[in-house]
C-alpha positions in Angstrom: 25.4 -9.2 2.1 25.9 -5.8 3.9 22.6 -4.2 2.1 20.7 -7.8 3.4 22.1 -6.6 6.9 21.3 -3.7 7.1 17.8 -4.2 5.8 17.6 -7.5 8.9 18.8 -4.6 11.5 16.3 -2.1 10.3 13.0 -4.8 10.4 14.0 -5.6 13.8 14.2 -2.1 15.1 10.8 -1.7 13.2 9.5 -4.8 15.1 10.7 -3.9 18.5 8.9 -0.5 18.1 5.7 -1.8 17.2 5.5 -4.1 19.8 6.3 -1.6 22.2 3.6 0.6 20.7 1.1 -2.7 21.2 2.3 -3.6 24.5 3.9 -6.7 23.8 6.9 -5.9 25.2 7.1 -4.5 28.5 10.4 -3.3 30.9 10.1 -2.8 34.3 13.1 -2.5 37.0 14.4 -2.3 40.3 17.2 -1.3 42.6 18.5 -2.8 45.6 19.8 0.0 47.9 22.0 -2.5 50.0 23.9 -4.2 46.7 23.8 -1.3 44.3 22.6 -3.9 41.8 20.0 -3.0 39.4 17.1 -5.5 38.2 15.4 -5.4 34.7 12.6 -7.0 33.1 11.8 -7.7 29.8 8.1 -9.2 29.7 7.0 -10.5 26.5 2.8 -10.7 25.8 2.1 -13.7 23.6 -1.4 -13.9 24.0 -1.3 -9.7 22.5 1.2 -10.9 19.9 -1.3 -13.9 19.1 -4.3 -11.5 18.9 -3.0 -8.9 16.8 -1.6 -11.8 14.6 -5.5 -12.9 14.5 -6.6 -9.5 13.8 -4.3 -8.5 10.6 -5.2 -12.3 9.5 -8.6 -11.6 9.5 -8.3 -8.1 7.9 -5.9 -9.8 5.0 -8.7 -12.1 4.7 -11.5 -9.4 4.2 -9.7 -7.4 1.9 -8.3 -10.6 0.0 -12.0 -11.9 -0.4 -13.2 -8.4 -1.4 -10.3 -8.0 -3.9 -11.5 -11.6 -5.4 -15.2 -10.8 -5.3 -14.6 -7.5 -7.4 -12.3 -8.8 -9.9 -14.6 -11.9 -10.5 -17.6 -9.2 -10.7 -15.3 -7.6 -13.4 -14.7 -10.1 -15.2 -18.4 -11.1 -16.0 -19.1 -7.5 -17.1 -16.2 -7.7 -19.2 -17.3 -11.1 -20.8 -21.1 -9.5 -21.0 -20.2 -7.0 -23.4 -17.0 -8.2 -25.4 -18.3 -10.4 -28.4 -16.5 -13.3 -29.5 -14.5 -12.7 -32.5 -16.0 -15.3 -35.7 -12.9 -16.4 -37.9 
């Protein structure tokens, strides 16, 4: 259970860096003089989130179909020059 913590903790901070790298996240701030308080922001993109998910879809896709298209090309050249074995 610790390990499967640690290895939750670590995605995250992977994920929050990456989308701070992308601009999903954003955090601006501000201070009232009068109050002393301090104000801060944490904007979240979805419609970048949303495209970038799009994007690495379609590239998974590409690569999938390319993947499928050479292994089927393969697989004819391989059944082109094996002959069957007679009993």
């Amino acid at each position: 259970m610790k390990r499967f913590s640690s290895l939750l903790i670590v995605f995250a901070i992977i994920v929050v860096g990456v989308g701070f790298y992308r601009g999903w996240f954003t955090v601006s701030g501000g201070r009232e003089a009068e109050t002393h308080k301090v104000d801060v922001n944490l904007t979240v993109d979805t419609d970048k989130v949303k495209e970038d998910v799009e994007t690495v879809k379609d590239k998974a896709t590409e690569l999938t179909g390319k993947t499928t298209d050479g292994a089927t090309e393969l697989g004819r050249e391989i059944r082109a020059t094996v002959k069957p074995v007679k009993e």
